[in-house]
MARLOGU-33595 format. One record per residue (C-alpha): residue number from 1; x, y, z. Coordinates in Angstrom, 1 decimal. Example, Ala and Ser with C-alpha at 12.3 -4.5 7.8 and 13.67 -1.06 7.14 Angstrom:
REM residues 2
R   num     east    north       up
R     1     12.3     -4.5      7.8
R     2     13.7     -1.1      7.1
This chain:
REM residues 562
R   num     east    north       up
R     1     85.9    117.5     73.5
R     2     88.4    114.6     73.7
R     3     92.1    115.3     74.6
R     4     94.9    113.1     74.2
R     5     98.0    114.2     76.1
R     6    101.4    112.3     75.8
R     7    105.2    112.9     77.0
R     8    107.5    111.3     75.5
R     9    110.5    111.4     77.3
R    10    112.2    110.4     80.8
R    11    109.2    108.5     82.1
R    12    106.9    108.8     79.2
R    13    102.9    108.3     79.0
R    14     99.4    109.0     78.3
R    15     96.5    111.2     79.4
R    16     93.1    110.8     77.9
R    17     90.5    113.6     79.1
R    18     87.2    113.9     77.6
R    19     84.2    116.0     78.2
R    20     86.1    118.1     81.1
R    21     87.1    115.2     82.9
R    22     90.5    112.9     83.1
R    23     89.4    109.5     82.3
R    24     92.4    107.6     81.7
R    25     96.2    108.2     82.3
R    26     98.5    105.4     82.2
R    27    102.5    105.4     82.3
R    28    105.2    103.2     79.2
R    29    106.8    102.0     82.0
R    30    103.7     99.8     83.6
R    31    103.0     98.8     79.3
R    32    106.7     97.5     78.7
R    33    107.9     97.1     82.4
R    34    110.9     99.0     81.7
R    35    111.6    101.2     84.9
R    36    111.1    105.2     84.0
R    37    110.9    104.4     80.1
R    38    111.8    106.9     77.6
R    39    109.8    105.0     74.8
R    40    107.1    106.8     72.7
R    41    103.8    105.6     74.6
R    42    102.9    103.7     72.0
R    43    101.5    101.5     74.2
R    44    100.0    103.7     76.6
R    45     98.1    105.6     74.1
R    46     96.7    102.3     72.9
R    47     95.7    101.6     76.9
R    48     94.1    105.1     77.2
R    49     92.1    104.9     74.3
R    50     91.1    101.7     75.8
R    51     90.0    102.3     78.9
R    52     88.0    105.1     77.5
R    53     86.4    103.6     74.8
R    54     87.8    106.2     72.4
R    55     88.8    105.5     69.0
R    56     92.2    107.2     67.5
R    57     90.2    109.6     65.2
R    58     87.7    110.4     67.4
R    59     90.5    112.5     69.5
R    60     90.2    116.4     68.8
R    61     93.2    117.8     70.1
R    62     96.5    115.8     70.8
R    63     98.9    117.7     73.8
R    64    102.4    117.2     73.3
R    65    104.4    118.2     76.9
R    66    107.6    119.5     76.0
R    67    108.3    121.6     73.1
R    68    112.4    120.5     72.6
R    69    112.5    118.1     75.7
R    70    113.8    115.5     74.0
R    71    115.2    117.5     71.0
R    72    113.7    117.0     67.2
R    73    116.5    114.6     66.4
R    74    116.2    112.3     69.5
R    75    112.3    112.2     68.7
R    76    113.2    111.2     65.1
R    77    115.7    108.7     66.5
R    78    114.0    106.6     69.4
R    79    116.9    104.2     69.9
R    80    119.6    106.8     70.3
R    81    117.4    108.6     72.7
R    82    117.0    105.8     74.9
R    83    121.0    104.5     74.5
R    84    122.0    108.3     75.4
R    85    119.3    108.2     78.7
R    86    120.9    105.1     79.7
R    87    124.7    105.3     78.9
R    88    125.3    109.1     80.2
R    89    126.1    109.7     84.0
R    90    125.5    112.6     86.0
R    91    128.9    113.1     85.1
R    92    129.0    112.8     81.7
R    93    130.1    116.2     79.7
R    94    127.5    114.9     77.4
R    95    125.2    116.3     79.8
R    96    126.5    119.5     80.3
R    97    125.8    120.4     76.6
R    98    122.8    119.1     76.7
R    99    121.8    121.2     79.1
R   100    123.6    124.3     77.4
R   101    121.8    123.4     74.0
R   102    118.4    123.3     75.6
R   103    119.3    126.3     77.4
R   104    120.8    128.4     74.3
R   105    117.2    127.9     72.4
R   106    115.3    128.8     74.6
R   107    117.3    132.2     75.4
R   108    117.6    133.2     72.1
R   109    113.9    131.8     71.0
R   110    115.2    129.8     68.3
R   111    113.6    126.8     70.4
R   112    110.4    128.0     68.0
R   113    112.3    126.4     65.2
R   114    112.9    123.4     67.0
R   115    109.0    122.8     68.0
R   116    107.9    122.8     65.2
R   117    110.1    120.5     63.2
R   118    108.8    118.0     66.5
R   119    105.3    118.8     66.1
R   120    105.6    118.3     62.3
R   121    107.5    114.5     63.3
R   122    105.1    113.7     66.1
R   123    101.5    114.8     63.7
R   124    103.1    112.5     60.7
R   125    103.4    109.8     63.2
R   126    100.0    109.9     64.8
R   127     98.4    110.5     61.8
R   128     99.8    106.7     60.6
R   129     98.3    105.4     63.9
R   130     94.8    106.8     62.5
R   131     94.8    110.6     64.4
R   132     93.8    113.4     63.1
R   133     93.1    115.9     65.8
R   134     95.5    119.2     66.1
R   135     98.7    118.9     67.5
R   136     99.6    121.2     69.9
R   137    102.9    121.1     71.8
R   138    102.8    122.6     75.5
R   139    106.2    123.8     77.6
R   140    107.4    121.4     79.5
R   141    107.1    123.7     83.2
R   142    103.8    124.4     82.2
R   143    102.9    121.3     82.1
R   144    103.8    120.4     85.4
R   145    102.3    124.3     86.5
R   146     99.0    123.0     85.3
R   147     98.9    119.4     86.2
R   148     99.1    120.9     89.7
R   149     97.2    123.9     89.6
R   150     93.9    122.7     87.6
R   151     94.0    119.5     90.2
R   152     92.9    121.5     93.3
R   153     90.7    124.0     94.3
R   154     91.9    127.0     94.7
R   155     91.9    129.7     91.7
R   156     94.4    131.7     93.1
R   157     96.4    129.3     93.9
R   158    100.4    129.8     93.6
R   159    101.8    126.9     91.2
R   160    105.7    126.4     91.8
R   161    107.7    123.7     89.8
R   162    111.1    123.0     90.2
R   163    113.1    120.1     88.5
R   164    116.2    119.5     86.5
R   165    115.3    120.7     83.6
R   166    112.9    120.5     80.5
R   167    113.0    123.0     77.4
R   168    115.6    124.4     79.1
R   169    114.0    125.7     82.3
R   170    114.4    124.3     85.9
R   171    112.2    126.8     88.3
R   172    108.8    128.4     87.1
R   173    106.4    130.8     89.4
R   174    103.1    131.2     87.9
R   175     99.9    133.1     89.6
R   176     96.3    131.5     89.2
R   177     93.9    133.7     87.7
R   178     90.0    133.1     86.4
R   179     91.4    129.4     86.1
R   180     94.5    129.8     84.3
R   181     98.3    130.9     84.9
R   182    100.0    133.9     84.5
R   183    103.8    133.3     85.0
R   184    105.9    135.5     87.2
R   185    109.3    134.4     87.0
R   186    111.7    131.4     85.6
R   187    114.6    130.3     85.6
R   188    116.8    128.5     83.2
R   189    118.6    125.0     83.4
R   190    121.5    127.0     84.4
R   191    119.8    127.0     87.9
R   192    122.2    125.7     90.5
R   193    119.4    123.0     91.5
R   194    119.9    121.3     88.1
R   195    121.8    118.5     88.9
R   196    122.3    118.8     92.6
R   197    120.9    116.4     94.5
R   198    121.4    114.0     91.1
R   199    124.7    114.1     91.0
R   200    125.3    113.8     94.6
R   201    123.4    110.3     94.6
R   202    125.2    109.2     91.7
R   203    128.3    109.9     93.7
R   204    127.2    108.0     97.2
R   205    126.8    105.2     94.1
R   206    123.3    105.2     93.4
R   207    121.2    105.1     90.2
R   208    120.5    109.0     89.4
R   209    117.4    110.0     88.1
R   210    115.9    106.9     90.2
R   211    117.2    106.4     93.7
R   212    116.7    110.3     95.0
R   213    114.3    108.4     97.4
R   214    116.6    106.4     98.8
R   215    119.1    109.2     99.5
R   216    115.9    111.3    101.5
R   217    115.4    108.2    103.9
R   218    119.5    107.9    104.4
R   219    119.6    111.1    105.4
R   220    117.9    110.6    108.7
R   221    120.5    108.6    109.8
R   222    123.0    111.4    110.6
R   223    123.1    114.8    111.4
R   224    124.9    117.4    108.7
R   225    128.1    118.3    110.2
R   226    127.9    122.3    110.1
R   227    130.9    122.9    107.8
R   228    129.8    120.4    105.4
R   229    126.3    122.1    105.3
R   230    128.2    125.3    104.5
R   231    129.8    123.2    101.4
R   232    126.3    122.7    100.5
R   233    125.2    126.4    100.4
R   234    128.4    127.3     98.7
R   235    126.9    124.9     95.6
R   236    122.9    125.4     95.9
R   237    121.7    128.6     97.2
R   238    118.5    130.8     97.2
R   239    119.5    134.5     96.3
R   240    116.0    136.0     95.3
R   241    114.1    135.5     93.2
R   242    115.6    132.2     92.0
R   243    118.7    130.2     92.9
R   244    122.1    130.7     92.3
R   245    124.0    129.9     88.4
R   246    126.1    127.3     87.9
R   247    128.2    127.3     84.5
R   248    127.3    124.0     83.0
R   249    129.9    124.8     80.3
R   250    132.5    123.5     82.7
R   251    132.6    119.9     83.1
R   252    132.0    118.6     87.1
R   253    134.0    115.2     88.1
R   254    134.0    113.0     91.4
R   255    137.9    114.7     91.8
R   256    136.9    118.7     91.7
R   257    137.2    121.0     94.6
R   258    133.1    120.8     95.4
R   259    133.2    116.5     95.6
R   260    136.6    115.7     96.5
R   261    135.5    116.9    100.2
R   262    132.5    114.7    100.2
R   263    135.0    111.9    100.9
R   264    136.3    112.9    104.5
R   265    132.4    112.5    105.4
R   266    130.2    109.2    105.9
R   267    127.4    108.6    103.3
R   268    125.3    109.7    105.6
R   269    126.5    112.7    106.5
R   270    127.0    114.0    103.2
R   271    123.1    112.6    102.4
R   272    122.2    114.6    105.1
R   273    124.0    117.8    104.5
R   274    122.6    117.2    100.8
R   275    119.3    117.2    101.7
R   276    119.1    119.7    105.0
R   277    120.7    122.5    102.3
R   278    117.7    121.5     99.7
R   279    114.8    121.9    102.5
R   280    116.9    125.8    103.2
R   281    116.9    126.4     99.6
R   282    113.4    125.4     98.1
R   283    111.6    126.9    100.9
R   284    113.6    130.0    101.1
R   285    112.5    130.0     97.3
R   286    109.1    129.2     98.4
R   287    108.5    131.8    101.3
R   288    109.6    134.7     99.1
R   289    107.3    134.4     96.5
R   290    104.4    132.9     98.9
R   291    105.5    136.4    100.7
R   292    106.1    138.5     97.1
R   293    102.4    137.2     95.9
R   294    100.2    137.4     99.1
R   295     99.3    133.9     98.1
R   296     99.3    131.1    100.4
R   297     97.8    128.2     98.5
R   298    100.3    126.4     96.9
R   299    100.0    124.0     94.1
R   300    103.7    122.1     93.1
R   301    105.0    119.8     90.5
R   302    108.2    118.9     88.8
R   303    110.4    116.3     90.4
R   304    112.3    118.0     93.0
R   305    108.6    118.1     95.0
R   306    108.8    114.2     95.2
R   307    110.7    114.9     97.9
R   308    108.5    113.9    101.3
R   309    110.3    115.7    103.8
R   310    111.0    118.6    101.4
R   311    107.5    118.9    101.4
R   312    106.8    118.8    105.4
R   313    109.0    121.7    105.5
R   314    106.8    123.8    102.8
R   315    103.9    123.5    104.2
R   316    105.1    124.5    107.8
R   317    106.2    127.3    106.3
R   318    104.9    130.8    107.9
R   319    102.0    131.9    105.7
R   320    101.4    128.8    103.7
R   321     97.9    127.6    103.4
R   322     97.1    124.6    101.9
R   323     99.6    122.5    100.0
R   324     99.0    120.5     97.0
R   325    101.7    118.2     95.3
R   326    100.8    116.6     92.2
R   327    100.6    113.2     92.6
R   328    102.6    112.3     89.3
R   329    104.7    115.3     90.2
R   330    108.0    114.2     87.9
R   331    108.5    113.9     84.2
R   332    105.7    111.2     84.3
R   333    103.0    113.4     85.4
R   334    103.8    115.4     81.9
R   335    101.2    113.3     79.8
R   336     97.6    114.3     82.2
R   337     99.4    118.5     82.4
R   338     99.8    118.9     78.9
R   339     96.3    117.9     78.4
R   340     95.3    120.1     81.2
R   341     96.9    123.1     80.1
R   342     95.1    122.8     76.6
R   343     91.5    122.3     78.2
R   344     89.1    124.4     79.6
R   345     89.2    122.4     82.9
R   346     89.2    124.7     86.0
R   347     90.8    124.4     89.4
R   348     89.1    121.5     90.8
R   349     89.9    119.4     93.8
R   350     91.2    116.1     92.4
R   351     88.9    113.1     93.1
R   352     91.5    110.3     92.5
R   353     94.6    108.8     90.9
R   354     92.3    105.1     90.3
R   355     93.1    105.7     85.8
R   356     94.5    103.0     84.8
R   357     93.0     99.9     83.5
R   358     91.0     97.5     85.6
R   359     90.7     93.8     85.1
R   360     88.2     90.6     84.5
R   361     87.0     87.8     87.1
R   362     88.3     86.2     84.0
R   363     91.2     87.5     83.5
R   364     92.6     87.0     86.7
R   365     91.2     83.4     87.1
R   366     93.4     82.6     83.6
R   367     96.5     84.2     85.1
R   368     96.0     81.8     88.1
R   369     95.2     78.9     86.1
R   370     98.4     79.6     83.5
R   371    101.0     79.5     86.5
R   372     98.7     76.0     88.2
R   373     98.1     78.2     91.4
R   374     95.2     76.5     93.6
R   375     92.5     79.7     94.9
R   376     89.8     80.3     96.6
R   377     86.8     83.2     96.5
R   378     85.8     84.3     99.9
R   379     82.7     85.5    100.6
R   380     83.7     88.4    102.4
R   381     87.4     89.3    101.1
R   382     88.7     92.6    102.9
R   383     87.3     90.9    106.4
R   384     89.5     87.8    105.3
R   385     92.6     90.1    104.4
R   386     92.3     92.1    107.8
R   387     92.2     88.4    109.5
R   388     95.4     87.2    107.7
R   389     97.1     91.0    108.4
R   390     96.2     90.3    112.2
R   391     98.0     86.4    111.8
R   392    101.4     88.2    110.6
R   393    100.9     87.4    106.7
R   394    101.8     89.6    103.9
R   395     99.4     90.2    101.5
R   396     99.9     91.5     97.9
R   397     96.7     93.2     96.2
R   398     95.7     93.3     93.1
R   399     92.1     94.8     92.9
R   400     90.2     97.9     90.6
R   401     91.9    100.6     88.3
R   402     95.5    100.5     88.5
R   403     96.4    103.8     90.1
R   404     98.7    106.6     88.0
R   405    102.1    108.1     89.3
R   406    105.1    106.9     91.5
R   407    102.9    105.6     94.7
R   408    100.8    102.5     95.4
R   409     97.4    103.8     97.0
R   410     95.6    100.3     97.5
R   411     95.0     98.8     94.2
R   412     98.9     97.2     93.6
R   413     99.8     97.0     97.1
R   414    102.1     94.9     99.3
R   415    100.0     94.9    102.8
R   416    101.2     93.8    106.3
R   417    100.4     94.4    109.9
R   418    102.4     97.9    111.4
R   419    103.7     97.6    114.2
R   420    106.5     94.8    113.8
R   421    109.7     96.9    114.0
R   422    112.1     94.7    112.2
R   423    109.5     94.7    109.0
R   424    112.1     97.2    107.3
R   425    115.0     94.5    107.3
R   426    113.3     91.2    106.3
R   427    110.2     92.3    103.6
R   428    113.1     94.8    102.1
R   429    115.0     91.4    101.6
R   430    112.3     89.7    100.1
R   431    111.8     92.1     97.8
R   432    115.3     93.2     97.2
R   433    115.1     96.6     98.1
R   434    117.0     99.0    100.1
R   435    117.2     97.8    103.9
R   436    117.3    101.6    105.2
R   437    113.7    102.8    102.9
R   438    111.1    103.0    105.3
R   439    107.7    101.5    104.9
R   440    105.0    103.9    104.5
R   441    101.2    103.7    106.2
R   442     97.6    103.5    105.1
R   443     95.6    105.2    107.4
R   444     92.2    105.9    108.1
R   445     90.8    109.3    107.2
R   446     88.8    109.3    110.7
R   447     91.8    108.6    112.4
R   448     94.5    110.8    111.2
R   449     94.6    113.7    114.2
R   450     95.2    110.5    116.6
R   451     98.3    109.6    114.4
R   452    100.1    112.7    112.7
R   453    100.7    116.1    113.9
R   454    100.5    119.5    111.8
R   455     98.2    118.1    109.7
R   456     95.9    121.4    108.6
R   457     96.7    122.3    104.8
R   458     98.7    118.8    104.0
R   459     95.8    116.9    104.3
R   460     94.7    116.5    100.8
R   461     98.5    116.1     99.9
R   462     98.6    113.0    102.3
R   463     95.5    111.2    100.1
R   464     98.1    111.2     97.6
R   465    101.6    110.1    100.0
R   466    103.2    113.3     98.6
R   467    104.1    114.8    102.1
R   468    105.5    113.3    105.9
R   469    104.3    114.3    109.2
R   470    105.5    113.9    112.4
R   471    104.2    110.8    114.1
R   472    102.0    111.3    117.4
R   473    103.3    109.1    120.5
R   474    100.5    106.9    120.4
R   475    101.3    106.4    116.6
R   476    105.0    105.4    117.7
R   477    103.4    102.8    120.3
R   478    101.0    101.5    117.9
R   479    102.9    101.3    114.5
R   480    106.6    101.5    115.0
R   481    107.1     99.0    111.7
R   482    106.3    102.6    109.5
R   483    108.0    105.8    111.6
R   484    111.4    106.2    110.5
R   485    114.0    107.0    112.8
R   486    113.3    111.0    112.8
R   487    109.7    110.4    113.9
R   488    107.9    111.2    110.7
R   489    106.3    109.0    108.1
R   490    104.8    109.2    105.3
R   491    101.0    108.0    105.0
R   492     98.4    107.8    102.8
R   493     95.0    109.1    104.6
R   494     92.4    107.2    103.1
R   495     88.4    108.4    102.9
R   496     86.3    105.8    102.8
R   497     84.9    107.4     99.5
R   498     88.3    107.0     97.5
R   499     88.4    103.1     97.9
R   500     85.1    101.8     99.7
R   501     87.1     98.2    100.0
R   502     90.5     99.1    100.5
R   503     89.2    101.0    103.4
R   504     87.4     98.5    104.7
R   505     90.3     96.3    104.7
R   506     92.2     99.3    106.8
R   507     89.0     99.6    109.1
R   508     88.3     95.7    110.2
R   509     92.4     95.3    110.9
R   510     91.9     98.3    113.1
R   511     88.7     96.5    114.4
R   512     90.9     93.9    115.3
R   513     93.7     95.3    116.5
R   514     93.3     98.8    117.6
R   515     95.6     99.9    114.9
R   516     94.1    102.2    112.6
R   517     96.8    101.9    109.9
R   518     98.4     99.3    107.7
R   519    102.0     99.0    105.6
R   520    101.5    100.1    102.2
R   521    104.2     99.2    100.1
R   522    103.9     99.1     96.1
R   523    103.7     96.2     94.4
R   524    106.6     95.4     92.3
R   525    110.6     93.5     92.6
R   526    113.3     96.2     93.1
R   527    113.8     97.9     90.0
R   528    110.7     96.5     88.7
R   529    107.2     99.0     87.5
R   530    104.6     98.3     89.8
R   531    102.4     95.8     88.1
R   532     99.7     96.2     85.9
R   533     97.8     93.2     84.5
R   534     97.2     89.9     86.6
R   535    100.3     88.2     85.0
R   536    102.5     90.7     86.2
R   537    101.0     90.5     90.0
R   538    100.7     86.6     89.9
R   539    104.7     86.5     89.1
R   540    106.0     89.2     91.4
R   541    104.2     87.1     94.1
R   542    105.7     84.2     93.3
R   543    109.2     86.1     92.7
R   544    108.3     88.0     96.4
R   545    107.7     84.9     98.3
R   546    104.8     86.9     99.3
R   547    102.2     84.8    101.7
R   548     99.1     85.7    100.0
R   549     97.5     87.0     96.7
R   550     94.6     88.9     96.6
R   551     93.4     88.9     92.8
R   552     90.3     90.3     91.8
R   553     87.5     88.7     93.5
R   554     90.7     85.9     94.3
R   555     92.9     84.9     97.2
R   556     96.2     82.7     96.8
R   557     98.4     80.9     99.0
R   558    102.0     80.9     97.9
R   559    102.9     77.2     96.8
R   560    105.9     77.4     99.2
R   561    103.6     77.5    102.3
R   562    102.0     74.3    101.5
């Protein structure tokens, strides 16, 4: 059996499983190196197929995730889709009815209507492109329920998903069962949590929908002033089993009551608040049906669980097992759940995230030829990477099957040593990023109790860099350039299994150092897709001013250090 899963909208993609097993999953964005594109995944698809070997009609079934998520006419019209993602704020009334639209079909049921007129649109289409497998279109929470839930072992494990808002539903609570889910309670997009921390980061004057990130890292830098916290809960609040309602039929603006006393308050402060409230809220959420289900394994997805610390606080939760966050957890891990939901894969730990495409000697020696960079091929390449990591130079790598979701995990990775502290400020610049995002680590599997504490039940989690921990002493002695000013970080724990020479990287640095852990950052500019082919890494090392370029079998010197 050979599944084809797409999403196609915020952050659309491909999923290609085949025989029981994910063999491919690839997101637009890394095709047409548009941040979090909306496109169809034209181009994805093709890349899936690729990988896999798979011809269009030799696909059975095709997954849509999303029944009315974008809705039929933004499907029929691509380019009004993406100018109405791009062009409306978190402000916009635009939004609000959106939001009431999607959440008026799916109340009265007439979203029926409207999935089928998109399956109908979305068949005609593939079928041109040479498909002729069935169609099926999955709901957009239980997409996210099953990407989570069918990647880890546990059959009874709890799936949770909480984001904005897809087919007009922002919390789900389903029970595993036999190896599928049985849902137990959701919630519409008139959840208070639609929105909230969106709009909020639009207001401190970031990019919503994108730069949620950056508002979890500011946070740190301040403690919530209690009455502003209270503000908080007055907005977004557990009240069993869900959150609060917010009535999205009344336009919200930077001058109503709720914002207009952000502005007596420092950035940080109000990030802070803004995040302490969502940490109460989601795990007050999370406790009472961990606590209403007897179960204790947890499987999550949906964007709000890209949140890091969020996710420390879940898991040290009273009565929470293990914790598993999808590591595509947002709108771009939709492609690989809708083609879970519609197999007859069952829970199963996941092996890795290593799906995208990998690339030729050849290829990457053209790349280096086509921009007249001079290389060399060393004999032994990870020991030569751990030499230049212990001389202070930053390495960009480039090596295997490009990985899929949000986070670099070895393959496009920015590499440097961990333990200078002013790493944040000057690699930030060169990269134009945000000087206050802190760097996250790489560290050895073997090592991890020496470095993090309350590890037991996130440790799976951590192979993906879905969850912080707090950082041991020694940790803080050896690698200040990753702990962020609250003590935690957030690091990927690596088995020597998962990436025999990325690890071996990690292990002779440590050899040489005493430091069992290395900066990871992802490859890419700001605002830029991590990269994908050997064109895209050989120009975002030049753009970088990175030292070195690890390509394939390959290592550069950046022309201005000659």
């Amino acid at each position: 059996m050979i599944i084809l899963g797409i999403a196609d909208n915020h952050d659309s993609g491909a999923a290609l499983i085949r025989d029981g097993r994910m063999v491919a999953a690839v997101g637009q964005e890394r095709i047409d190196r548009r941040k979090n594109s909306s496109a169809f995944p034209w181009g994805a698809i093709d890349e899936v197929l690729r990988i896999a070997g798979i011809r269009p009609e030799e696909v059975d079934r095709i997954a849509c995730a999303s029944h009315f998520t974008p809705a039929t006419a933004l499907r029929r019209f691509r380019g009004l889709h993406q100018r109405a993602k791009e062009g409306a704020g978190q402000f916009s009334y635009a939004l609000n009815a959106y939001i009431a639209y999607q959440v008026a079909l799916r109340e009265t049921g007439l979203y029926v209507v409207e999935s089928d007129l998109s399956r109908e649109l979305l068949a005609a289409s593939l079928r041109e492109r040479g498909f002729r497998g069935e169609v099926r279109m999955v709901e957009h929470h239980e997409c996210h329920a099953y990407s989570a839930y069918r990647s880890q072992p546990h059959d009874d494990a709890l799936a949770i998903t909480v984001d904005a808002m897809g087919d007009g539903t922002s919390v789900t609570v389903s029970a595993g069962e036999g190896g599928d889910l049985r849902l137990r309670y959701r919630q519409s997009g008139f959840s208070s949590i639609n929105t909230y921390y969106s709009r909020v980061t639009e207001y401190l004057g970031f990019k919503a929908v994108r730069h949620e990130g950056k508002i979890t890292g500011l946070a740190a830098y301040a403690e919530p002033p209690e009455e502003l916290l209270a503000h908080f809960r007055e907005q977004m609040r557990f009240v069993g089993p869900g959150f609060n309602r917010t009535n999205y039929l009344r336009r919200q603006s930077r001058q109503d009551r709720f914002f207009s006393v952000l502005g007596r308050y420092s950035r940080e402060q109000v990030a802070a608040a803004l995040q302490r409230n969502l940490e109460e809220q989601v795990c007050a959420l999370v406790a009472w049906w961990v606590h209403e289900t007897g179960r204790p394994h947890l499987a999550l997805a949906g964007g709000t669980f890209a949140n890091v610390k969020l996710n420390q606080r879940i898991l040290a939760l009273p009565g929470v097992g293990d914790l598993f966050v999808y590591p595509n957890m947002g709108d771009g891990g939709l492609a690989a759940g809708a083609a879970l939901a519609v197999s007859d894969v069952g829970p199963e730990r996941l092996g890795d995230v290593y799906l995208g495409a990998d690339h030729t000697e050849r290829e990457c020696e053209e790349a280096l030829r086509a921009a007249g960079l001079a290389f060399e091929r060393p004999g032994d390449l990870p020991a030569r990477i751990a030499e230049l990591l212990v001389g202070r130079r930053v390495v960009a790598r480039h090596a295997g099957r490009m990985e899929w979701g949000p986070r670099a995990l070895g393959n496009r990775t920015i590499l440097y040593r961990p333990d200078d502290p002013s790493i944040n400020d000057w690699l930030n610049k060169r990269l134009r990023r945000t000087e206050f995002m802190p760097f996250a680590p790489v560290t050895l599997w073997e090592h991890r109790g020496a470095c993090y504490r309350d590890l037991a039940g996130g440790e799976d989690a951590a192979r993906f860099m879905t969850v912080c921990f707090d950082c041991t002493d020694e940790m803080k002695r050896l690698a200040p350039g990753v702990v962020h000013i609250d003590g935690t970080a957030r690091p990927q724990l690596l088995r020597r299994e998962d990436n025999p020479e990325y690890h071996r990287i990690v292990e002779e640095f440590h050899a040489r150092t005493g430091i069992p852990a290395v900066i990871n950052t992802s490859f890419n500019m700001h605002e830029e897709p991590i990269v994908r082919t050997p064109s895209d890494a050989v120009r975002a090392f030049i753009d970088g001013a990175l030292d070195h370029l690890a390509l394939g079998p390959f290592l550069v010197e950046h022309p201005g250090r000659t």
